[in-house]
Backbone as CSV, one residue per row, in Angstrom:
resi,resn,N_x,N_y,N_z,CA_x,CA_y,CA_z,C_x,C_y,C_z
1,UNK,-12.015,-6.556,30.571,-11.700,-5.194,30.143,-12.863,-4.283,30.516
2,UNK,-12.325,-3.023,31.470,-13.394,-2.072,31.758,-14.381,-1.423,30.230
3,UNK,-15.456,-1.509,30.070,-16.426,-0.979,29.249,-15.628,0.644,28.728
4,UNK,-16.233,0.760,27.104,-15.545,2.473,27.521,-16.543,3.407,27.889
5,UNK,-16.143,4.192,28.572,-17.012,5.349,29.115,-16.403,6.936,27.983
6,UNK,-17.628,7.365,27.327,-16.858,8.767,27.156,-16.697,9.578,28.010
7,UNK,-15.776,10.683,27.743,-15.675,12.224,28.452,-16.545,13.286,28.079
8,UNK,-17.122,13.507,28.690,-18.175,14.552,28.702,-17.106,15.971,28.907
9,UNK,-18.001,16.805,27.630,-17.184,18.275,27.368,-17.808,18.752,28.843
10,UNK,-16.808,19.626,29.690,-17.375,20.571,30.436,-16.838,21.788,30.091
11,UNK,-17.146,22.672,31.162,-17.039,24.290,31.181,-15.317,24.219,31.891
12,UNK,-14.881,24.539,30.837,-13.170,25.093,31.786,-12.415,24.227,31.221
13,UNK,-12.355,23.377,30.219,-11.881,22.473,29.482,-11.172,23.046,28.048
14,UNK,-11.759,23.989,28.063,-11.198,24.590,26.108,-12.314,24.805,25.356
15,UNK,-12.431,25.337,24.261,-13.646,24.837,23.056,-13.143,23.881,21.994
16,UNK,-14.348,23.412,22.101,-14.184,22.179,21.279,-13.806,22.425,20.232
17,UNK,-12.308,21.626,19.671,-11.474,22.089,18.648,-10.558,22.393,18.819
18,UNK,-10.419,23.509,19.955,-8.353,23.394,20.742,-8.015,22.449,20.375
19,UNK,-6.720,22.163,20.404,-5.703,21.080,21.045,-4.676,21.609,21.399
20,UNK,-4.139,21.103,22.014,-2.594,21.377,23.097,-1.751,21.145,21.790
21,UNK,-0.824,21.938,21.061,0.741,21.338,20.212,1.722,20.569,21.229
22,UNK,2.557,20.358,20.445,3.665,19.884,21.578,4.576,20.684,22.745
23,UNK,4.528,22.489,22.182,4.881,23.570,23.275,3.873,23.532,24.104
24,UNK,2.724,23.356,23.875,1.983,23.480,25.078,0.645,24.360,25.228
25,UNK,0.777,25.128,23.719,0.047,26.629,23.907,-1.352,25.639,22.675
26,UNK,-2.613,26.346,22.920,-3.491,25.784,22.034,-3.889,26.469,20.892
27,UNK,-4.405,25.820,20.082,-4.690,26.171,18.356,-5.608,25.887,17.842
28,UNK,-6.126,26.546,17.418,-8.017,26.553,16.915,-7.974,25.745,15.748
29,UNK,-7.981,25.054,15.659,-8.472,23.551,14.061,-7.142,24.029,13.593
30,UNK,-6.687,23.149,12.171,-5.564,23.415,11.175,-5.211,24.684,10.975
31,UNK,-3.766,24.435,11.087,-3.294,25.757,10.644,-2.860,25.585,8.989
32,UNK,-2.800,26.748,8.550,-2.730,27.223,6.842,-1.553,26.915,6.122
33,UNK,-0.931,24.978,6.561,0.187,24.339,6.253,0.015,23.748,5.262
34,UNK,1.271,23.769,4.546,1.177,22.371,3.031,1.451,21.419,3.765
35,UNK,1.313,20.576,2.673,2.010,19.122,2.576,3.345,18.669,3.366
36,UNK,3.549,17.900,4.049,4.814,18.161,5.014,5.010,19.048,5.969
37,UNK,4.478,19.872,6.058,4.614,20.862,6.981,3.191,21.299,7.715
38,UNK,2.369,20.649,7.817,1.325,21.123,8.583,1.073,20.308,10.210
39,UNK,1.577,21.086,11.280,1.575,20.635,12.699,0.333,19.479,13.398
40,UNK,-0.746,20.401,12.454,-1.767,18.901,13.302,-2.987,18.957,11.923
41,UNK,-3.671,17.908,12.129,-4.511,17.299,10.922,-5.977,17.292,11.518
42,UNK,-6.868,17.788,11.058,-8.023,17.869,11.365,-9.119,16.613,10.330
43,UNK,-9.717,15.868,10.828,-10.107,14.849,10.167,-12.037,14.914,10.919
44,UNK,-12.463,14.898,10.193,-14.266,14.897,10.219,-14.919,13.701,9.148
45,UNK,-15.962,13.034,9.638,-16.798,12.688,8.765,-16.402,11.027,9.651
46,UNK,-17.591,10.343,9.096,-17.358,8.703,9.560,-15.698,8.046,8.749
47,UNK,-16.190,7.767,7.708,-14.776,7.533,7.034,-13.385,8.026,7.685
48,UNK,-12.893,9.577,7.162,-12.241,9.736,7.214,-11.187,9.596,8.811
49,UNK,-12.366,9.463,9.997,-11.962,9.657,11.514,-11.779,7.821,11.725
50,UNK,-12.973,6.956,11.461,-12.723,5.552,11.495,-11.369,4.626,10.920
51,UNK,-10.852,5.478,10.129,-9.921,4.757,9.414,-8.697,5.155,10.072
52,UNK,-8.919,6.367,10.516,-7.590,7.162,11.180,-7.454,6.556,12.356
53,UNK,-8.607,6.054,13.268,-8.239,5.644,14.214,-7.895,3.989,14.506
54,UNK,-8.090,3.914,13.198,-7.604,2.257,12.822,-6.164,2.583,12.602
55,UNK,-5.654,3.718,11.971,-4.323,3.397,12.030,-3.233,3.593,13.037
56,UNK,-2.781,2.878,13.196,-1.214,2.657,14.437,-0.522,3.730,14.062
57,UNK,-0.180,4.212,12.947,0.874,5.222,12.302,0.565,6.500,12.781
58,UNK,-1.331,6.529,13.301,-1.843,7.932,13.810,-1.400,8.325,14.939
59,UNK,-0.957,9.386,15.576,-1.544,9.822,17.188,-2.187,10.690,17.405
60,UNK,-3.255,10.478,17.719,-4.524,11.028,17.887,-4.066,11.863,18.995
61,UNK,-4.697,12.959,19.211,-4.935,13.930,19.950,-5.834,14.493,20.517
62,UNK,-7.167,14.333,20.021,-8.675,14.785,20.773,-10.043,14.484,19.766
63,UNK,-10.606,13.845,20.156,-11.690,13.215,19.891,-13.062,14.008,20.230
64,UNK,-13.897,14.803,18.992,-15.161,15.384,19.701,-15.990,14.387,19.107
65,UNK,-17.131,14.045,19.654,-18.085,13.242,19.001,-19.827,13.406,19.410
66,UNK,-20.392,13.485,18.844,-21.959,13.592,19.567,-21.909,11.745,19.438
67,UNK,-23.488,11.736,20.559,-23.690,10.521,20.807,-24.366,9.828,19.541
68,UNK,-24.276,10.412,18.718,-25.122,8.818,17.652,-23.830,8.985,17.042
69,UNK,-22.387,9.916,16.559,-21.291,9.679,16.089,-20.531,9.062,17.297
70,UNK,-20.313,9.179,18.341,-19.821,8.009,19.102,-20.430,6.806,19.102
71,UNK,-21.539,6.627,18.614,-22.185,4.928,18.290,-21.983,4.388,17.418
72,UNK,-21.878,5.706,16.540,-21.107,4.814,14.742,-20.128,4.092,14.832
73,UNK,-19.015,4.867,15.891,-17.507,4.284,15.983,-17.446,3.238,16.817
74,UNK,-18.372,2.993,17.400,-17.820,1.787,18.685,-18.842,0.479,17.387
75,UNK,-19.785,0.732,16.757,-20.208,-0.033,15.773,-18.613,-0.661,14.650
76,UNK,-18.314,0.726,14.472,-16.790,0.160,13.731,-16.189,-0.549,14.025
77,UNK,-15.850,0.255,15.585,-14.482,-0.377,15.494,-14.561,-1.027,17.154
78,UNK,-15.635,-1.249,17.780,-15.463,-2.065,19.307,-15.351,-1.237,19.907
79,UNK,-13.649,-1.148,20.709,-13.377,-0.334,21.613,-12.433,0.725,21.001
80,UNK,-13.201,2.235,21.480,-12.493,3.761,20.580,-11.173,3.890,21.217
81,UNK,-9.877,3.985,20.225,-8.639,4.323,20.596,-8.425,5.204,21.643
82,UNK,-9.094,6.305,21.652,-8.913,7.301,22.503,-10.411,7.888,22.960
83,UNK,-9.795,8.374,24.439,-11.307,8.799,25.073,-12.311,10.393,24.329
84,UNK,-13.094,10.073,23.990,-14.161,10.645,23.345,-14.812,11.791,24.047
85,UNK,-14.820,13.121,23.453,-15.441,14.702,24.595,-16.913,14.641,23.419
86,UNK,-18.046,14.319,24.495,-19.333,14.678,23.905,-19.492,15.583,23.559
87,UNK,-20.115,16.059,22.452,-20.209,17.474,22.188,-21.760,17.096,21.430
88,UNK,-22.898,18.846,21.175,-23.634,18.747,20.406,-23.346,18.851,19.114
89,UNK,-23.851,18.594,17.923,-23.672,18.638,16.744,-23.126,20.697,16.140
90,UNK,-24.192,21.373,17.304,-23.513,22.565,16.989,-21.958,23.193,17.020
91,UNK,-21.687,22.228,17.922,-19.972,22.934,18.163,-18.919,22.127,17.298
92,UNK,-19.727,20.882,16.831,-18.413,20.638,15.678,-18.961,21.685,14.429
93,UNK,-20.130,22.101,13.998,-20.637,22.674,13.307,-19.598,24.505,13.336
94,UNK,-19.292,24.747,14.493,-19.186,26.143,14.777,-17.310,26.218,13.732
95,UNK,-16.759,24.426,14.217,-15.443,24.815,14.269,-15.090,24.591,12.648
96,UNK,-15.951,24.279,11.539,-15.937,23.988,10.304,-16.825,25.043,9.580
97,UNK,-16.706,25.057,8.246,-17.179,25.341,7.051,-18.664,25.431,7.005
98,UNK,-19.837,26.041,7.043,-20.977,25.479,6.565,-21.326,24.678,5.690
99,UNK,-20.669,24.161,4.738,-21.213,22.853,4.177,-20.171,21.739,4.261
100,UNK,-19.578,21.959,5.240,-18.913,20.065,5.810,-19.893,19.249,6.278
101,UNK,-19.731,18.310,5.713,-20.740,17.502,6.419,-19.777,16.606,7.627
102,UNK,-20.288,16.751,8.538,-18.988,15.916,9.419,-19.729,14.650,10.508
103,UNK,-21.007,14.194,10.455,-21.668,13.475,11.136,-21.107,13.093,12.146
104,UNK,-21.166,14.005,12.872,-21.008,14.355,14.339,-19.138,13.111,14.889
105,UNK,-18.531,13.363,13.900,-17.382,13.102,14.331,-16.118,14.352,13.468
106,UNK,-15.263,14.824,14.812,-13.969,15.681,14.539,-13.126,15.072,15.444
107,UNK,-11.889,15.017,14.410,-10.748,13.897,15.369,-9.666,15.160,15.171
108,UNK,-8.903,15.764,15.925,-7.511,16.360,15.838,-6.668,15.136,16.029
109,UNK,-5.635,15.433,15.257,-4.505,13.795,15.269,-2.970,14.366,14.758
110,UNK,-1.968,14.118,14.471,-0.864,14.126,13.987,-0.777,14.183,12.330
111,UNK,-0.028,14.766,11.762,-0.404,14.436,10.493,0.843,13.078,9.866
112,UNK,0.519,12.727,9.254,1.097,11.296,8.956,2.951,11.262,8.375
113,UNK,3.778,10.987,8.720,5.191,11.194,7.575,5.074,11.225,6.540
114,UNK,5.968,12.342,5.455,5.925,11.911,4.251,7.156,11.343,3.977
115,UNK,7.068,9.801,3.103,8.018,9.028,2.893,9.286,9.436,2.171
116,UNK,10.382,9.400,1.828,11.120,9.250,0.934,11.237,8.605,-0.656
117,UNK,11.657,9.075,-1.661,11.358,8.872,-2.772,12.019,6.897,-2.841
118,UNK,12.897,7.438,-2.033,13.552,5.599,-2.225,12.675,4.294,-1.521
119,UNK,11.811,5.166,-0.571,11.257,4.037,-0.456,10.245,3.247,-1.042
120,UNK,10.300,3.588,-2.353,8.978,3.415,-3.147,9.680,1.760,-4.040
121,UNK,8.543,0.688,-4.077,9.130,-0.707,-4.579,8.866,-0.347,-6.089
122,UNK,9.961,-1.127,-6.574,10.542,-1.384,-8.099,9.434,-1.944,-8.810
123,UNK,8.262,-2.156,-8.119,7.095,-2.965,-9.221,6.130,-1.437,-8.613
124,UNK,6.536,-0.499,-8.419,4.509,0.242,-8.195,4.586,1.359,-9.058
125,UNK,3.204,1.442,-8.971,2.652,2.527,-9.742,2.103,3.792,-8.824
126,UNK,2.884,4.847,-9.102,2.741,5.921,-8.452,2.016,6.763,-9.411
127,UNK,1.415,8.160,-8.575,0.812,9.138,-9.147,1.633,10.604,-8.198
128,UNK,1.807,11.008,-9.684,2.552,12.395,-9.253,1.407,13.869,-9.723
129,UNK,1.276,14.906,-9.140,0.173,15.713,-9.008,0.728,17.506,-9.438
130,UNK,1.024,17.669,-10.774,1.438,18.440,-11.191,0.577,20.014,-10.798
131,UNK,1.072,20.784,-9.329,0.492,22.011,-9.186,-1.162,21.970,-9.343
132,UNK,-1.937,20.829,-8.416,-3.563,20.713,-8.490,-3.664,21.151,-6.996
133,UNK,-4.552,22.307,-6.959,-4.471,23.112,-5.838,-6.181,22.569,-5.307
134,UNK,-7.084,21.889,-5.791,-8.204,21.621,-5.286,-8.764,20.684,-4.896
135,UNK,-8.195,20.754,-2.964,-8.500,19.455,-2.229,-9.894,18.613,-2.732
136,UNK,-11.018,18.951,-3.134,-11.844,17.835,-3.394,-11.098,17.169,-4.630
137,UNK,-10.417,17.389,-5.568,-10.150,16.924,-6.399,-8.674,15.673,-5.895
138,UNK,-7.718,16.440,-5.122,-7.063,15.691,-4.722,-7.218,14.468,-3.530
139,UNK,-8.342,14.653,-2.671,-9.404,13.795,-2.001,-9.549,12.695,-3.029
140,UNK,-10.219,13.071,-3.776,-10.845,11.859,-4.996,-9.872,11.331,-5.575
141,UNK,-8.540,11.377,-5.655,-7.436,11.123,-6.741,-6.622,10.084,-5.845
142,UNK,-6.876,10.115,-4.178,-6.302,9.590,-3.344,-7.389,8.391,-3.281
143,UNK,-8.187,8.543,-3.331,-9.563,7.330,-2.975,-9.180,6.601,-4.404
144,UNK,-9.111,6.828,-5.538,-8.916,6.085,-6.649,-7.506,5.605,-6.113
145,UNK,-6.655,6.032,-5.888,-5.451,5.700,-5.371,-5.282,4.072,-5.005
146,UNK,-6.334,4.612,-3.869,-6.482,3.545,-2.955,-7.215,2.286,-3.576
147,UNK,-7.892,2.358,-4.289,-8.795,1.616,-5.079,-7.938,0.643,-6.141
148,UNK,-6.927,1.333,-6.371,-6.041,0.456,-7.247,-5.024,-0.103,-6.913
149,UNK,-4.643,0.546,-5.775,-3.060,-0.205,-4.906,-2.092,0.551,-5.549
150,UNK,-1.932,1.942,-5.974,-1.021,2.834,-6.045,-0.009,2.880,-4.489
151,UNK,0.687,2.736,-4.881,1.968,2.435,-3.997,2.364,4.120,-3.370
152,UNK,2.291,5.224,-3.929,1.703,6.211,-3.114,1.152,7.874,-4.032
153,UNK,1.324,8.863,-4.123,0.956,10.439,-4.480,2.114,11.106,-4.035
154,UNK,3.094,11.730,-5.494,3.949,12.611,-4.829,2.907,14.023,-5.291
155,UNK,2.912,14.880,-4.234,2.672,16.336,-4.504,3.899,17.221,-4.006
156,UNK,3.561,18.358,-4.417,5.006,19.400,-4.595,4.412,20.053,-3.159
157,UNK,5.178,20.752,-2.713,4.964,21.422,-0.685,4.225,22.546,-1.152
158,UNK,4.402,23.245,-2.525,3.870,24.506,-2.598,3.065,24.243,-3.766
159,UNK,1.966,25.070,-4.049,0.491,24.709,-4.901,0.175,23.261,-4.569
160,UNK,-0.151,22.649,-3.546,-1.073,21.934,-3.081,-1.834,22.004,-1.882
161,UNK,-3.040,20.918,-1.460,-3.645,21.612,-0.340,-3.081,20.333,0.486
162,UNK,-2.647,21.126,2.022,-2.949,20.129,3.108,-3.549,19.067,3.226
163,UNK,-2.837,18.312,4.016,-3.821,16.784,3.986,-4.482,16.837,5.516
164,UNK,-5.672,17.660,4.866,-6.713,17.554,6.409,-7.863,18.304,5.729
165,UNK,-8.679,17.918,6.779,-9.860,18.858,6.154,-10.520,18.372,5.366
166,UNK,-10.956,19.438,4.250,-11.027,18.811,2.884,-11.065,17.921,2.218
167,UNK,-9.820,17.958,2.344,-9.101,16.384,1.316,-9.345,15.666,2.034
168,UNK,-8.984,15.452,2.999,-9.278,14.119,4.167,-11.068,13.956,3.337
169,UNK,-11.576,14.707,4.184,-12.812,14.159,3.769,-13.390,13.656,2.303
170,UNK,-12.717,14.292,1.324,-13.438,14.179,-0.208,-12.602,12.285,-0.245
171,UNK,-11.035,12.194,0.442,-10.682,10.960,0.102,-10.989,9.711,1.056
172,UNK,-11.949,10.370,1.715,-12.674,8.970,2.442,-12.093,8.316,3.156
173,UNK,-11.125,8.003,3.637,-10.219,7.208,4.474,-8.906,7.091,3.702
174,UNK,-8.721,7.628,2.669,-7.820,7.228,1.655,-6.459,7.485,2.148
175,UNK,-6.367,8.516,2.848,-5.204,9.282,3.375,-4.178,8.363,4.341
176,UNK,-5.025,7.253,5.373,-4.501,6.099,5.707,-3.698,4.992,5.217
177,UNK,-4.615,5.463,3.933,-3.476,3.541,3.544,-3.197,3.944,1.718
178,UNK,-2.679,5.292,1.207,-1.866,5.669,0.131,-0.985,6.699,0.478
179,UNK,0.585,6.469,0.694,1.071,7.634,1.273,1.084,8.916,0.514
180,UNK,1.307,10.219,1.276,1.474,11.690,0.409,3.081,11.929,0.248
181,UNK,3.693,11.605,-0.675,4.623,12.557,-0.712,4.947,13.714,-0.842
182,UNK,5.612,14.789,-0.082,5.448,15.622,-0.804,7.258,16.530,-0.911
183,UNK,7.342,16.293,-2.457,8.637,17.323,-2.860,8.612,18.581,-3.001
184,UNK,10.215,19.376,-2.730,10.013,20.642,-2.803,10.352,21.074,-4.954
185,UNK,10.571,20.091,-5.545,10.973,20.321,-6.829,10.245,19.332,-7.904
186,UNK,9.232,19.050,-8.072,8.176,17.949,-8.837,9.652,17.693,-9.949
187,UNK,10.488,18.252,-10.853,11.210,17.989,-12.011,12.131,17.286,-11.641
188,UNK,13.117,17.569,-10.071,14.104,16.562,-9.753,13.416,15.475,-8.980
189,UNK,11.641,15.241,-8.713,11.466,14.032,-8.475,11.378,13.157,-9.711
190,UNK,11.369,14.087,-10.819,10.420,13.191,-12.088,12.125,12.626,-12.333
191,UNK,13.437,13.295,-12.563,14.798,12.784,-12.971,14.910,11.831,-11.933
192,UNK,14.968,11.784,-10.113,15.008,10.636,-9.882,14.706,9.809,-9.829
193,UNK,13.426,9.507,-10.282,12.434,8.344,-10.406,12.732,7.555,-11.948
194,UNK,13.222,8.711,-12.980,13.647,8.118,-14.268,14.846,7.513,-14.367
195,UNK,15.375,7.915,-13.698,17.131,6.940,-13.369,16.531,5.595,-12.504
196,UNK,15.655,5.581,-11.557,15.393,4.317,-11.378,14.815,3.533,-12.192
197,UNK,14.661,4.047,-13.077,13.744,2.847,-14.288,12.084,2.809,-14.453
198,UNK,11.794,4.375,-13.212,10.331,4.020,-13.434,9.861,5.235,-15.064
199,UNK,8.696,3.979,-15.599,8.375,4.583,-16.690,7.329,6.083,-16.281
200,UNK,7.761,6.862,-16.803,6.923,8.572,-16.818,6.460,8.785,-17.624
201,UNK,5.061,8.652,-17.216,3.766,9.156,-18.408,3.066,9.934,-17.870
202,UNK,3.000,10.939,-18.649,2.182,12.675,-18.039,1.041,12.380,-18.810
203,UNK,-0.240,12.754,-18.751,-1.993,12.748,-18.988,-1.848,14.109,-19.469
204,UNK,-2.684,14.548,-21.053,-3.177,15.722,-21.533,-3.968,15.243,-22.390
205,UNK,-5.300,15.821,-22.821,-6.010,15.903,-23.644,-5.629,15.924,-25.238
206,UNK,-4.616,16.658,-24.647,-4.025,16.548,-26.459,-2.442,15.842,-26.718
207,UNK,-2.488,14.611,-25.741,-1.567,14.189,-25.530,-1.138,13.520,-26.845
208,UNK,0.615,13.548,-27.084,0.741,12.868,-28.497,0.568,11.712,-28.790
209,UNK,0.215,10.491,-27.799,0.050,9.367,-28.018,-1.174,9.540,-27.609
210,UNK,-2.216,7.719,-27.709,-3.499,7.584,-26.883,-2.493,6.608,-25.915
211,UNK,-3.420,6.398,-24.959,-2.595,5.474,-23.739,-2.309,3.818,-23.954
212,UNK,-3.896,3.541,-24.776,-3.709,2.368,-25.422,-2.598,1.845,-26.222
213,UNK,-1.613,3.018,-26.430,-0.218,2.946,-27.602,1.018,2.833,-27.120
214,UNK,1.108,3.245,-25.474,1.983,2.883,-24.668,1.610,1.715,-24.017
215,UNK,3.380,1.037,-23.659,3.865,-0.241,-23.654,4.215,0.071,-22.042
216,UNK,2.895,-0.050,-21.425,2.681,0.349,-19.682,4.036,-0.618,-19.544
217,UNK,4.525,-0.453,-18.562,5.656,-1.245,-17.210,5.413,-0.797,-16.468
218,UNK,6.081,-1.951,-14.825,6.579,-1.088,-13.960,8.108,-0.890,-13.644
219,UNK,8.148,-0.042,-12.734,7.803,0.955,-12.188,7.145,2.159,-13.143
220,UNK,5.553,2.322,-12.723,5.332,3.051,-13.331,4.701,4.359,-12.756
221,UNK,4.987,5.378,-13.177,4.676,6.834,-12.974,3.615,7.790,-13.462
222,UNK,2.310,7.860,-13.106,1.595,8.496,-14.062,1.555,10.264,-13.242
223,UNK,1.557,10.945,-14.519,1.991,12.425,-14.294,0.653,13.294,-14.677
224,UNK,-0.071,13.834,-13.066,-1.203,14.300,-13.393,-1.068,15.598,-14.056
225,UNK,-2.017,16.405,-14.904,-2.177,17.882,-14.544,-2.902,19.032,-14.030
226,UNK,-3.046,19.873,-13.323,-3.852,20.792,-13.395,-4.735,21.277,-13.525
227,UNK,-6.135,21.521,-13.778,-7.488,21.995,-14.358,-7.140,23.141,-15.333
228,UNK,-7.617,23.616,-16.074,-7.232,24.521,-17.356,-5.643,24.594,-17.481
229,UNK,-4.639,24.586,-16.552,-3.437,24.832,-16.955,-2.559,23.183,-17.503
230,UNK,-3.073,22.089,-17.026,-2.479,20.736,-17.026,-1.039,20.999,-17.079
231,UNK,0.029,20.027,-17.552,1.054,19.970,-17.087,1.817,21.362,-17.390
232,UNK,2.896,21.472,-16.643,3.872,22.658,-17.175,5.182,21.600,-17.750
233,UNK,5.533,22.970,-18.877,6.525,22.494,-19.924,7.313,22.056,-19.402
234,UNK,7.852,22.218,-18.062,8.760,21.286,-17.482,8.616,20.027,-17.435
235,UNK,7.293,19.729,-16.861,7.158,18.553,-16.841,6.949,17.370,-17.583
236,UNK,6.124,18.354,-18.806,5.599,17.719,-19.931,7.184,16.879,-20.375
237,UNK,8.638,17.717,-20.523,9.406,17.853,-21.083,10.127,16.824,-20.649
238,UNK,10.003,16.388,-18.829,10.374,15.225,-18.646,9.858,13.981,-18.118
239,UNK,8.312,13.461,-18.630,7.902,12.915,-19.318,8.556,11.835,-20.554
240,UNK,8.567,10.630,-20.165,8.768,9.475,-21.497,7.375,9.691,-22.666
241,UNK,6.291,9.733,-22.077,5.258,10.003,-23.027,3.844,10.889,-22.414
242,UNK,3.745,11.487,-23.190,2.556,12.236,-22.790,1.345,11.814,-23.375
243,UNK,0.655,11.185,-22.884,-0.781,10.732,-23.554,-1.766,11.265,-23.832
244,UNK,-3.177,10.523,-24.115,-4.136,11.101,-23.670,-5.481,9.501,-23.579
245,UNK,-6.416,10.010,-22.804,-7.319,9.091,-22.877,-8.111,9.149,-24.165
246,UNK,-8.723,8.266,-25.159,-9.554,8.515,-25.904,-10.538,7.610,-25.803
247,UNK,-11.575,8.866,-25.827,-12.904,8.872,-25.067,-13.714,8.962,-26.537
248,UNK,-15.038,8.249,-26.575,-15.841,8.580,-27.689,-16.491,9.650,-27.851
249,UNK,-17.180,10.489,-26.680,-17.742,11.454,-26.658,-17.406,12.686,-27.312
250,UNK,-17.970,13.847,-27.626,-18.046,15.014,-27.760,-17.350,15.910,-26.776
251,UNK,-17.534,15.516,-25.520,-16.456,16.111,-24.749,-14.997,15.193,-24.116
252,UNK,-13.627,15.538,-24.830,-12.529,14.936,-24.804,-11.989,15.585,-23.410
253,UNK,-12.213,16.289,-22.741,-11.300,17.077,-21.367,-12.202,16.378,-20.168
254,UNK,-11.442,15.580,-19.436,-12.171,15.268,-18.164,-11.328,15.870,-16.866
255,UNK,-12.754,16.025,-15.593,-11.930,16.128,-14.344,-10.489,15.591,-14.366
256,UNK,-9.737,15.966,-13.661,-8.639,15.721,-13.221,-9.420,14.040,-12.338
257,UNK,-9.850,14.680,-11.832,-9.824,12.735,-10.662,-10.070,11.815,-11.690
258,UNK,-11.358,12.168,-12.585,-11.495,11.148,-13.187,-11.145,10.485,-13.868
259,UNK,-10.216,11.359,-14.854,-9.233,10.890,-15.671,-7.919,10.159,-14.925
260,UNK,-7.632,10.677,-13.641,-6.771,9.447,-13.179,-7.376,8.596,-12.339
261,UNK,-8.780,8.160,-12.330,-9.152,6.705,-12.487,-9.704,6.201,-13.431
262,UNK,-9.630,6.530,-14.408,-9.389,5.629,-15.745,-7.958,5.798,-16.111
263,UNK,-7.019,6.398,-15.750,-5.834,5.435,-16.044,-5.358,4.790,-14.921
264,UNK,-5.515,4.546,-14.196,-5.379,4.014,-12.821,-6.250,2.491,-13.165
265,UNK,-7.122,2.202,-13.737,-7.694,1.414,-14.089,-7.214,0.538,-15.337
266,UNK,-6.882,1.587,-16.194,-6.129,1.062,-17.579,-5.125,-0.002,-17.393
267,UNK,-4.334,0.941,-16.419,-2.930,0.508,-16.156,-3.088,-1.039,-15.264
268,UNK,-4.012,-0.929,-14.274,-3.997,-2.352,-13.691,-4.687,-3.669,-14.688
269,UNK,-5.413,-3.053,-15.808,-5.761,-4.237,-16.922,-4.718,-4.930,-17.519
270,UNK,-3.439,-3.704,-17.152,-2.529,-4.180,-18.441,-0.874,-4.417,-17.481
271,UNK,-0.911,-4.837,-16.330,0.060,-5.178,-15.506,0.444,-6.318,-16.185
């Protein structure tokens, strides 16, 4: 097998960060898409680009990398899926945020399918994401995800963030191997999931049970909420139980992530 050679960025090529769509015409990093609907996925950082290009399910589209982030990846992963455009650290720098950290890897790629509610198995434990609009938070909720073998994340198409960027990065590779669902109605996912038998438990601070008091099963459903607003009465309403964690401390309200990895944790003690 020929050695890989990268592609060196030249002059007359694009700036680094184009990519070609499938019409043909080019597009400067992510466009301002939800869940399901966003055309291409922008992925930065070691994690989040290594894992992507481990997955088969991806199609990658353009690869920028400086040379000590093209050494990370051939350290990963051998030989790089796709051919690699050198770039200096400034021009992935130009096409992001000032405080991304992206160690000198930006992958443009496809963004992944979102599954169907039926395809979800009769033994898992899902997490549903009641209107949480703040990708680091939903990043982290996907990495716990992953950490427990959550079978996948439904989010709603509207009040959530894209799965790129951001989130990609806060969930570390997570985005690979926990799928996103995403519905246009969170209440007729919560009724069809309750006709299948999966149990629905929504998380609040002042939830009427503690969690320790529910009689976990699967299929089970845990129902995140919100930061100051947590669940809406809809949801609360269809909900089997609304809990809460009890914590010894002085302060009873936790992050959103964190609180769903401690029940994410709970729940696998008590499978």
């Amino acid at each position: 097998m020929p050695p890989f050679r990268p592609k060196q960025s030249r002059p007359g090529q694009g700036r680094p960060g184009q990519s070609r769509t499938s019409a043909g015409r080019r597009s400067d990093g992510p466009p301002p898409h939800r869940p399901g609907e966003i055309d291409e996925a922008v992925l930065y950082g070691v994690h989040p680009v290594v894992e992507a290009l481990r997955n088969p399910a991806r199609r990658h589209r353009r690869l920028l990398a400086t040379e000590n982030g093209l050494r990370r990846l051939q350290e990963e992963l051998g030989e790089v899926p796709i051919e690699a455009e050198i770039v200096r650290p400034s021009e992935i720098d130009r096409l992001l945020t000032p405080d991304s950290v992206h160690q000198g890897l930006y992958l443009v790629c496809d963004p992944l399918p979102s599954p169907d509610l039926d395809s979800l198995p009769d033994d898992a434990v899902v997490l549903a994401l009641d209107q949480i609009t703040d990708p680091h938070n939903v990043g982290a909720i996907l990495r716990s995800a992953a950490a427990f073998g959550a079978a996948a994340v439904i989010v709603t198409i509207r009040h959530s963030p894209a799965a790129t960027g951001v989130l990609a990065k806060s969930a570390s590779g997570a985005l690979e191997h926990v799928p996103l669902i995403a519905v246009r109605n969170l209440g007729e996912a919560l009724e069809t999931l309750g006709e299948r038998g999966f149990l629905r438990v929504g998380f609040d601070s002042d939830g009427e049970i503690a969690l320790d008091e529910v009689a976990l099963r699967r299929p089970l459903l845990m129902v995140m909420g919100a930061e100051g607003k947590g669940l809406r009465q809809k949801t609360r309403e269809l909900c089997d139980h609304v809990a809460r964690l009890e914590v010894p401390g002085a302060i009873t309200s936790l992050n959103v992530s964190n609180a769903t990895a401690i029940a994410l944790y709970a729940a696998s003690r008590r499978r």
